[in-house]
C-alpha positions in Angstrom: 0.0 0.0 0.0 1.3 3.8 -0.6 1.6 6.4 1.7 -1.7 8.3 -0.1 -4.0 4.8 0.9 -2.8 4.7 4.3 -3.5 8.1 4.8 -7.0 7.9 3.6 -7.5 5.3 6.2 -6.4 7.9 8.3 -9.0 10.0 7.6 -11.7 8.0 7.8 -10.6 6.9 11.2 -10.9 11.0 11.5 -14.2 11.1 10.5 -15.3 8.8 13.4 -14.5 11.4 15.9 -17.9 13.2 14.2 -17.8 16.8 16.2 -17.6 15.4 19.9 -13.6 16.3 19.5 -15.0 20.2 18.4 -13.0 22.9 18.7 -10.3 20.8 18.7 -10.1 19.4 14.6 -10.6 15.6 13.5 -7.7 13.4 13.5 -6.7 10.2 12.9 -3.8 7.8 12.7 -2.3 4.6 12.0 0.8 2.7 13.1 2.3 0.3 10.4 5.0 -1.9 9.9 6.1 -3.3 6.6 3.0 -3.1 5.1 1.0 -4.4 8.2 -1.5 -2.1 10.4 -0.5 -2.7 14.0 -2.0 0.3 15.6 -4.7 2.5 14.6 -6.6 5.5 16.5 -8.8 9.1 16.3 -9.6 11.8 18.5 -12.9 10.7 20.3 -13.7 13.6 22.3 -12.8 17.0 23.3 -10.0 16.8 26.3 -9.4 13.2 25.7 -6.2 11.4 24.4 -5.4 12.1 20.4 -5.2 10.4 17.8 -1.2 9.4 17.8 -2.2 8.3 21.7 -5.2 6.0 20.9 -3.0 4.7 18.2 0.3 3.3 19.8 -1.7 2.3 23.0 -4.2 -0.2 20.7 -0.9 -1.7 19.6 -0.8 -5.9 21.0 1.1 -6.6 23.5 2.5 -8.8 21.2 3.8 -6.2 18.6 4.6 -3.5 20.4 8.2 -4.3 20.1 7.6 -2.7 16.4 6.8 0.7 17.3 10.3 1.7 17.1 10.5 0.1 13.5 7.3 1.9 12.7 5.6 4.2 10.4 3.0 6.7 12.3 0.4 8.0 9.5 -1.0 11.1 11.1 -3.8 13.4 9.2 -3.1 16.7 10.9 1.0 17.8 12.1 0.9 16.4 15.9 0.3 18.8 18.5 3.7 20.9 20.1 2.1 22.5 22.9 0.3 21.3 26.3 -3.1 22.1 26.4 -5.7 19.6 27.5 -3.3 16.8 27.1 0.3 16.4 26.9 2.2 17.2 23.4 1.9 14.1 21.0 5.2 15.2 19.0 6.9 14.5 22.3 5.7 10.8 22.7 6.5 9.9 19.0 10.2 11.1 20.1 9.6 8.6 23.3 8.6 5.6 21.4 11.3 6.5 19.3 9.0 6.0 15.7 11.6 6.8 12.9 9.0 7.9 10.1 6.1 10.2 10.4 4.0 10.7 7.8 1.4 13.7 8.3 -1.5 14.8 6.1 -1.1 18.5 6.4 0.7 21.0 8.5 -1.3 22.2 11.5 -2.5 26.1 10.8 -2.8 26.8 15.0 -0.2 29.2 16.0 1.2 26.8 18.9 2.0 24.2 16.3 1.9 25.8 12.5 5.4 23.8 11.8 6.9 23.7 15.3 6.3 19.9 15.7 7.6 18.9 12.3 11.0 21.1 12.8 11.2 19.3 16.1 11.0 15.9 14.6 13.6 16.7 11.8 15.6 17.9 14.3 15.9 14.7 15.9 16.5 12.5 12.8 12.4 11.3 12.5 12.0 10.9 8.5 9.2 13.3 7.8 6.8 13.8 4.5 3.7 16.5 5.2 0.9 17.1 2.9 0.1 13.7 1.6 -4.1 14.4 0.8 -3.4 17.8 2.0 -6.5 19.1 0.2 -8.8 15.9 1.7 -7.5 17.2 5.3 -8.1 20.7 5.0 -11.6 19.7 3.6 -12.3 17.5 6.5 -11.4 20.5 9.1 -12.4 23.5 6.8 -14.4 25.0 10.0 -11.4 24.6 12.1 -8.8 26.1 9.2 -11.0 29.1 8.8 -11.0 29.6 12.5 -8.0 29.4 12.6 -6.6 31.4 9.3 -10.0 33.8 9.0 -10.3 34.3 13.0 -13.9 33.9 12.5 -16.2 31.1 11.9 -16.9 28.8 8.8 -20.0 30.3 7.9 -22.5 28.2 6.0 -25.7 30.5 4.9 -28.9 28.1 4.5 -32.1 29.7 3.3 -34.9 27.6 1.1 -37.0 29.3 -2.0 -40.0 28.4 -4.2 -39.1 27.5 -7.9 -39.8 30.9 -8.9 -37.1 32.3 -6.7 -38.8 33.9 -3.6 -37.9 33.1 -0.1 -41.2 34.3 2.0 -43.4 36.7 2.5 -43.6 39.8 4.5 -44.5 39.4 8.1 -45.8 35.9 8.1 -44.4 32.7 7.7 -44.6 30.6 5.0 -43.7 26.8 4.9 -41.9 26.2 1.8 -39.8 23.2 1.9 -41.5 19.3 2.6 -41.3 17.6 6.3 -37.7 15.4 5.1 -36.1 18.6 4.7 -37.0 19.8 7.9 -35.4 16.9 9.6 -32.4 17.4 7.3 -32.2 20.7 7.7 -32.1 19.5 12.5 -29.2 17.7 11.6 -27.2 20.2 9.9 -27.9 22.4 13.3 -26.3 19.6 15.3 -23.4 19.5 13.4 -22.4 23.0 14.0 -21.7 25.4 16.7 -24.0 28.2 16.5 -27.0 29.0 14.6 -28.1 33.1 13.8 -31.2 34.8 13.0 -31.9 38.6 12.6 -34.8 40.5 14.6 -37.9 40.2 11.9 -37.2 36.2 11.4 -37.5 35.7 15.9 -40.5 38.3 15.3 -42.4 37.1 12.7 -41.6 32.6 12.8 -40.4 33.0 16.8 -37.9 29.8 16.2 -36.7 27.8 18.5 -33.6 27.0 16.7 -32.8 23.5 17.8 -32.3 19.8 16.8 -35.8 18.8 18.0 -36.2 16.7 15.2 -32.9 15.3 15.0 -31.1 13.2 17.3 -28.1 15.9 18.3 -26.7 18.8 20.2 -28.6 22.0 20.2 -26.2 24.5 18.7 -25.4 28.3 20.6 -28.6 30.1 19.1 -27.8 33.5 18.2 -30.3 36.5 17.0 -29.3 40.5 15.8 -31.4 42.5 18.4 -29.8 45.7 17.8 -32.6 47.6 19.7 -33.5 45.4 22.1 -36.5 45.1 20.8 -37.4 41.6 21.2 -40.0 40.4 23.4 -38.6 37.8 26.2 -41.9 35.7 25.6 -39.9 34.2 22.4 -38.6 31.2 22.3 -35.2 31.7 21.7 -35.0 33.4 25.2 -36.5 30.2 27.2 -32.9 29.6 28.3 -33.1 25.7 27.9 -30.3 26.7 25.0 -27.5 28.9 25.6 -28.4 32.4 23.6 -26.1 35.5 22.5 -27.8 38.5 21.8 -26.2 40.8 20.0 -27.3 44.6 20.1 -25.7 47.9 20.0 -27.7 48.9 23.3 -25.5 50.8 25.5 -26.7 49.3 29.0 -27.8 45.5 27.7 -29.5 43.2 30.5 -27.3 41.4 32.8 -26.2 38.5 31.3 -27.0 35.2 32.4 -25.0 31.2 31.7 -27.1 30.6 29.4 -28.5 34.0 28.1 -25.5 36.3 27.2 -25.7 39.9 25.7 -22.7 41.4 23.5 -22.8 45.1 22.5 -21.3 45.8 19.4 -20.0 49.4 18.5 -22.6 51.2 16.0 -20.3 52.7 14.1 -18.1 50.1 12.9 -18.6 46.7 10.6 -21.7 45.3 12.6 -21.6 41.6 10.6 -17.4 42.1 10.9 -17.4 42.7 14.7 -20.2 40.1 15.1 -18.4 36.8 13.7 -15.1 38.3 15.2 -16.8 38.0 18.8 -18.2 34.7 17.9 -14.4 33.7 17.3 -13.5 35.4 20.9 -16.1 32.7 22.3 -14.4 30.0 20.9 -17.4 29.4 18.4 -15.8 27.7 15.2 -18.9 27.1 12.7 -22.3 29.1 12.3 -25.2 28.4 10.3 -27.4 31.6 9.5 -31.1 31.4 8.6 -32.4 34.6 8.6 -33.6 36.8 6.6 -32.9 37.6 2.9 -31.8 40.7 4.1 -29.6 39.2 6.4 -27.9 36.5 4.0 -27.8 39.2 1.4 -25.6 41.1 3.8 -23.1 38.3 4.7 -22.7 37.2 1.0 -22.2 41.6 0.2 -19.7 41.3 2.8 -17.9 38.2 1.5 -18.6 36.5 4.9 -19.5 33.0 3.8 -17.6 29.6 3.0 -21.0 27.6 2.1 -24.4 28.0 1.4 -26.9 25.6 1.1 -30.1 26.5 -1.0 -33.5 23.9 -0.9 -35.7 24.9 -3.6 -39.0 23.9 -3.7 -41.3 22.5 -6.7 -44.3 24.6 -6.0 -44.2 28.2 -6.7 -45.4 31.0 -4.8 -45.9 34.0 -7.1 -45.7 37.0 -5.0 -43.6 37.8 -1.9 -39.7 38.5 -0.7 -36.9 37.7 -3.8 -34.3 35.0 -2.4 -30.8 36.4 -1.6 -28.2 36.5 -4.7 -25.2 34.6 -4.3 -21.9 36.1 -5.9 -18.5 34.3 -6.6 -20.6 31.6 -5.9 -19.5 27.6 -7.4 -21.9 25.4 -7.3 -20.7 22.2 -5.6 -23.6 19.3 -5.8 -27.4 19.3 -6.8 -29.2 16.7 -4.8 -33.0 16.1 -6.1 -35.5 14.9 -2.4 -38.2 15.8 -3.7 -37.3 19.2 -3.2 -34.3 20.5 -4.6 -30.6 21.4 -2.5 -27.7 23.3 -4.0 -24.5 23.3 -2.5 -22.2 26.3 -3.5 -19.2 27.3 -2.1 -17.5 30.9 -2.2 -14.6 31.6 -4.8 -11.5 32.4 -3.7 -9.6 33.4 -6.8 
């Protein structure tokens, strides 16, 4: 087997972490010696042991004389700092593992090179970026936190076939009851989850996974004003809730009801996901508004966007957002329609 087919198993031992190892990105690795897997491991959960740890302690008894003689496939560059757990770079020196193979160089400032330097400087052999493109795709939301200092932003917003995406002041179901469960599971694969002020007025959400097994994501509405009635949903506090606002004495916040000011006269969207960022919040879905989406995709503040169009038409009401240097990944037909684009970067 070749380096680039052990290191797909790699990452699909990554992928089994799902987003219980979140903030922290999905990792996997393998142990192997001449041509045989005798470890293999992935990050399971935030705070636990990583991947290079799960992988040389599931090594037998029997075979962990080879360690020494071993290859370590690794999809991420291991870690070079103590956080949660010890530095990984320092046990493949221990266990003295002359070859390290590594998917991609780790973009985190405490790492970003360190560990592969230190590794070289010992004598390990080391080859990086083997499926470098499959890894970066695999943590995208932790890459842009990392590189961008904001979140991966995915914009999701369904439309009729003839383009509209509501009407004014009243909700309008547009998409069919699958979608609807779909749509649950995205929110428990991601952080946070943001609506402006007229969609918590007018549909009063409660933005959460009720129809999914999965965790609830951080909700997170515009209130600029303070406008919003506490009646709503989103302010039930069974889900932790940021308000933003540019409200010069906001409510005392609360664990799980938290107010940010942002300054009125500077970049509101640009200050917004910058915060979100400060609170460690490394993915955001937003489902507001057209007015809202338009004015992320103006601003260039999106990575995806996921559109459901519907079969039925609705012949009067709000015009859908307008994506620009927009590619369109995948179209997906369940009944109703989804299209997958992704922003352009060049």
């Amino acid at each position: 087997m070749t380096d680039e087919l052990y290191m797909q198993h790699c990452i699909e031992l990554a992928q089994r972490g799902r987003d219980l190892n979140a903030p922290n990105p999905k990792v996997g690795a393998l142990l192997v010696y001449q041509n045989r897997i005798i470890g293999k491991g992935w990050h399971k959960r935030y705070g636990e042991a990583h991947a290079e740890v799960n992988a040389i302690r599931s090594v037998a008894e029997k075979d962990q004389h080879l360690i020494a003689q071993s290859t370590i496939y690794v999809t991420l560059e291991p870690c070079f700092h103590y956080g949660k757990t010890p530095p990984c770079v320092d046990l493949i020196l221990e266990q003295q593992i002359p070859r390290v193979v590594i998917g991609c160089r780790d973009p985190f400032g405490k790492v970003d090179g360190n560990s592969i330097q230190k590794l070289k400087e010992h004598g390990v052999e080391v080859k990086v970026d083997v499926l470098r493109e499959q890894v970066e795709w695999l943590n995208r939301r932790f890459f842009t936190s990392c590189r961008e200092q904001r979140p991966y932003i995915i914009l999701k917003y369904a439309q009729t076939s003839d383009g509209l995406i509501g009407q004014a002041q009243k909700e309008v179901p547009i998409t069919n009851a699958y979608i609807k469960r779909l749509v649950h599971k995205w929110r428990g694969e991601e952080a946070a989850i943001l609506v402006g002020t007229n969609t918590a007025l007018v549909d009063n959400p409660a933005l959460t996974t009720r129809l999914y097994s999965g965790s609830n994501p951080v909700r997170v509405v515009i209130d600029k004003s303070l406008r919003l009635p506490n009646t709503l949903q989103l302010f039930d506090q069974h889900t932790k809730t940021i308000v933003f606002s540019t409200a010069k004495n906001p409510p005392q916040s609360t664990e799980q009801l938290m107010y940010i000011q942002i300054e009125e006269d500077k970049n509101f969207l640009s200050q917004l996901v910058s915060k979100l960022h400060k609170h460690k919040i490394q993915s955001l879905i937003v489902e507001g508004g057209a007015q809202l989406l338009q004015s992320f995709i103006n601003e260039g503040l999106w990575d995806e966007a996921r559109v459901l169009t519907a079969s039925h038409c609705l012949g009067e009401g709000i015009p859908a957002p307008q994506l620009k240097n927009a590619t369109k990944k995948s179209s997906t037909r369940l009944e109703d329609t989804l299209l997958e684009y992704y922003i352009r970067t060049s």
